[in-house]
N, C-alpha and C positions, 0 to 999 in steps of 0.2 A: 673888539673881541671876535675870537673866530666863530664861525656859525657853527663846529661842533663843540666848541666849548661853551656856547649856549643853549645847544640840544643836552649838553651833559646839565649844565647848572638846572633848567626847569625839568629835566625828567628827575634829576636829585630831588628838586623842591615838591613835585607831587607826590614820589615814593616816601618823601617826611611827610607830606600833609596827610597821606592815607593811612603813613602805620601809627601816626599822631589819632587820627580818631578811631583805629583799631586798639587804642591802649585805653581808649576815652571810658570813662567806668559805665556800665550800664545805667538805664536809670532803672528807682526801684519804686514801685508800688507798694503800698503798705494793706495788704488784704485783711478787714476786721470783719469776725461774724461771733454772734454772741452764741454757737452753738458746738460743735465737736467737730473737728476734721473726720473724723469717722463715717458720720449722718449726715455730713453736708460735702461730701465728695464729689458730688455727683453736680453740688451748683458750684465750687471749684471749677468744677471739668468745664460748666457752662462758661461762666466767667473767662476762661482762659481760649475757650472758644471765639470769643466775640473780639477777641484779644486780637487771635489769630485771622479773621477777618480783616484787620485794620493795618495787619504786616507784621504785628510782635509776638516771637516764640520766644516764652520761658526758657532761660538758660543760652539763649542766643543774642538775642537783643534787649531784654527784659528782665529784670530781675522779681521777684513776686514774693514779697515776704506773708506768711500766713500768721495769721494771730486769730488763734480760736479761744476763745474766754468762756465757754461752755457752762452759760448761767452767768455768769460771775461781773453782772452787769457795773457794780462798786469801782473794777479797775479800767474803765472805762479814760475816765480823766486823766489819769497817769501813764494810760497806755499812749495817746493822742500826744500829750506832753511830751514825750519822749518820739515819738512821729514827725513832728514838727522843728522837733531841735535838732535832729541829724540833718538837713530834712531832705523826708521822704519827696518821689516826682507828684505821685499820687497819693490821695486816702480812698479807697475803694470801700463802699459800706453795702454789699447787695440788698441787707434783707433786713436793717433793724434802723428804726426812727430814732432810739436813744443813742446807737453809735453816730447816724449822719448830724445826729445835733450835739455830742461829744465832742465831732469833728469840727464843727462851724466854727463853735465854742474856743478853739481851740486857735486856730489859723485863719486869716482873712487874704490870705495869700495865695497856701496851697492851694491847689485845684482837688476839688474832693467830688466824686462822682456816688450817689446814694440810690438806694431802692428800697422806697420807704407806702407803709399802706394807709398812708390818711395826708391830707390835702399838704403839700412842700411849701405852702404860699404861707398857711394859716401855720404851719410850725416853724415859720420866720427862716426858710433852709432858701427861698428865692425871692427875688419879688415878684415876679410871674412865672407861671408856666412858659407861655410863648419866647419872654425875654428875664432868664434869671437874676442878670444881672450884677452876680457878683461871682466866688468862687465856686461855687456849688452849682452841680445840674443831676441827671439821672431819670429815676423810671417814677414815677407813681401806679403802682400796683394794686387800688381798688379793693379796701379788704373790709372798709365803712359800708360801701354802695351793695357788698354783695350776704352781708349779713340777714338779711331780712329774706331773702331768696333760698340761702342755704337754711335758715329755721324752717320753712316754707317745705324744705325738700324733707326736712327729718317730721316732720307734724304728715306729710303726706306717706312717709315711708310707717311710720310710730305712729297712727292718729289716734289709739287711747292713750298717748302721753299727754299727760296736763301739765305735771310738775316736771318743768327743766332744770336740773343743777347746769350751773353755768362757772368754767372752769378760767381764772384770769392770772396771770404774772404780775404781780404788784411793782415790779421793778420795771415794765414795760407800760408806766402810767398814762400812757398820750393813747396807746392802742389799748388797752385796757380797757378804759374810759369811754372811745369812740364806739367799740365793741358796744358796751354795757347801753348806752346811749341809743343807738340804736336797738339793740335788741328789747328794749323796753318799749319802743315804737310800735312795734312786730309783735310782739304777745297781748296786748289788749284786745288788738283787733282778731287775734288767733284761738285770745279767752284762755291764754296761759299763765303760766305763775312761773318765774322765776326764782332760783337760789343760788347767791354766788361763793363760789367758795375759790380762795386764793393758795397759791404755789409760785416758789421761786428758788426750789431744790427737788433733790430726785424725790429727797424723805419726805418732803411736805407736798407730793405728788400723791408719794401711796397714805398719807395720813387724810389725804381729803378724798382720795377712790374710798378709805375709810369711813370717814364722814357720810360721802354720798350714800357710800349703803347703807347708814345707818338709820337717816334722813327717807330711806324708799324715793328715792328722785326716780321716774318714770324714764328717762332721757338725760343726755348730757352732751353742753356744747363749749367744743373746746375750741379759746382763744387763739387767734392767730400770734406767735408766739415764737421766735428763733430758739430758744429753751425750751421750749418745748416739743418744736420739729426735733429736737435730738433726741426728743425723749419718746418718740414716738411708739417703739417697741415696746418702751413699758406702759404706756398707753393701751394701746393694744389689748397686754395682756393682761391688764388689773379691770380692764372694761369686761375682755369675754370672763375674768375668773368670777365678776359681783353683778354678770347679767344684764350687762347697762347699753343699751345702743347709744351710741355716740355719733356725733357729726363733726368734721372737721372741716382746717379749712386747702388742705393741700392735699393733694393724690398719693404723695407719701405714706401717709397712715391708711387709707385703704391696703395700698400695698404689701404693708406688713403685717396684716390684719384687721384693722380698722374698719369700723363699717361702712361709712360712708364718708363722700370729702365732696367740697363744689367751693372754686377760687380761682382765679387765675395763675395762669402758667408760669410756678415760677421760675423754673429753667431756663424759660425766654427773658424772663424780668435780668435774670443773673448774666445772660450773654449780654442782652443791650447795655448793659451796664459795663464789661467790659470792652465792647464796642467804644462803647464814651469815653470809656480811661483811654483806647488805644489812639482817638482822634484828636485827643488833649497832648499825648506824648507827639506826635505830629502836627502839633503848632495850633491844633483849635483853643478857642476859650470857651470856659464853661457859662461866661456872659453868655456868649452867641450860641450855644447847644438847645434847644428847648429840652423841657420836661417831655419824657415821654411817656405814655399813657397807654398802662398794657389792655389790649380788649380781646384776649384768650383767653376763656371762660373753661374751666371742667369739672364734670360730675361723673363720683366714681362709685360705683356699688363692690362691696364684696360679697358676692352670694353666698359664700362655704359661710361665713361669719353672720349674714344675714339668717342661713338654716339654725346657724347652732342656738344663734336669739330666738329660736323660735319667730320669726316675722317673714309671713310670705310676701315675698316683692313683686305685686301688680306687674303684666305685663306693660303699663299705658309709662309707667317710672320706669322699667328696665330701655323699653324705646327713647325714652330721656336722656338716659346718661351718654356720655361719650367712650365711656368703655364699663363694662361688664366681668368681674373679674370672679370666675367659677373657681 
């Protein structure tokens, strides 16, 4: 063979190999959050962030399907089922323990990346932290450990609150429960009294703001909750309309009104998580990922919200917080 008719055959052979994996289909991410594309846009943008860290932009090398189930925790199983059977590269779950264990449930295969706030070990999603060991890895985001701390913040902001109504999602029973569980630790020694009143729609949100007022609850602590972070606005506004200081657990609902939040950052939880999806599409295993363990901590006052409750906020707590929002 002549030696340009070998320079032709492999420069032929590479411009097939190249426009061969320029036709190659993306791969695709299957993004589930049990809360509204609307409210959760913002840990979207994170997610895809951390994405972009690792080399993969949306609509260029990536494809990123969104699935927002806002509440509608029921189509969980059917959504995953249908996940699995096209199947998706990734199961991305940022922020909710029943999708990362819808997902587990689901595939032993895929690689599922989760962000979940009570121990990955004990809800059978790895077998260690350090060494997961099967398809699953992600964030453990702290939401047990810091319960007793955020009671701590609302008792020292509220201290003639006795009676706390305590606000939980029955559909989110693993964090529900860890919540409750703890928070019964924390009020003996605080010499408080709990009441718990349950939601798992917008309706039966404003029927237990109703309850509470009816009840006189002195304070109100609301559950960490993906359905609920969407719901935060009307949070907000059913606590300032019936008088009720509230504590939460994310900087969200301060923001939109809210009085107070102390929790870890979840924007950082939602990048590292994509981070992980993006080091998994580039040949890691979720075996060999460790769990990783957010330890961004923040506490948020909203003063305007804080004057309208009538509650003056100490200078020694406003020095506390991490941001102060006039």
């Amino acid at each position: 063979m002549r030696r340009r008719d070998f320079i032709t055959l492999v420069g032929g052979a590479v411009g097939w190999s190249l426009a061969a994996r320029a036709q190659q289909p993306m791969p695709v991410i299957g993004f589930v959050d049990l809360g509204s594309a609307t409210a959760n846009a913002h840990r979207a943008a994170a997610f895809r962030k951390g994405l972009n860290e690792t080399g993969y932009v949306e609509g260029k090398n990536v494809t990123i399907e969104y699935h927002w189930l806002e509440g509608r925790y029921e189509r969980l199983t059917a959504l995953m089922t249908e996940l699995v059977g096209r199947p998706v590269a990734v199961i991305a779950t940022p922020a909710s323990i029943p999708a990362a264990q819808a997902a587990k449930a689901a595939t032993s295969a895929i690689p599922i990346v989760f962000g979940v706030g009570d121990d990955p070990v004990k809800l059978g999603l790895v077998a260690s932290l350090s060494r997961p060991g099967g398809n699953a890895t992600g964030v453990n985001f702290f939401v047990g450990e810091v319960v007793a701390k955020r009671l701590e913040l609302l008792h020292d902001l509220v201290p003639a609150a006795a009676r706390i109504a305590v606000m939980v999602n029955p559909a989110n029973a693993a964090l529900a429960e860890a919540t409750l569980r703890d928070l019964k630790k924390s009020t003996g020694m605080l010499g408080l009294q709990i009441q718990v009143f349950e939601a798992g729609t917008s309706r039966e949100i404003d029927a237990a703001f109703a309850a509470i007022a009816r009840e006189r609850a002195d304070a109100l602590f609301v559950a960490p909750d993906a359905f609920f972070h969407s719901c935060r606005v009307q949070f907000a506004t059913l606590a300032a309309r019936n008088g009720i200081p509230a504590s939460y657990s994310s900087r969200d609902y301060p923001e939109v009104g809210g009085l107070m939040s102390y929790g870890t950052d979840n924007l950082d939880s939602s990048r590292q998580v994509g981070v992980y999806a993006g080091k998994i599409l580039n040949g890691a295993k979720p075996a060999d990922l460790p769990v990783t363990q957010s330890i961004r901590f923040e506490f948020v006052i909203n003063l305007q919200t804080a004057r309208a409750l009538g509650i003056e906020v100490p200078n020694a707590i406003q020095l506390l917080a991490d941001e102060v929002i006039e």
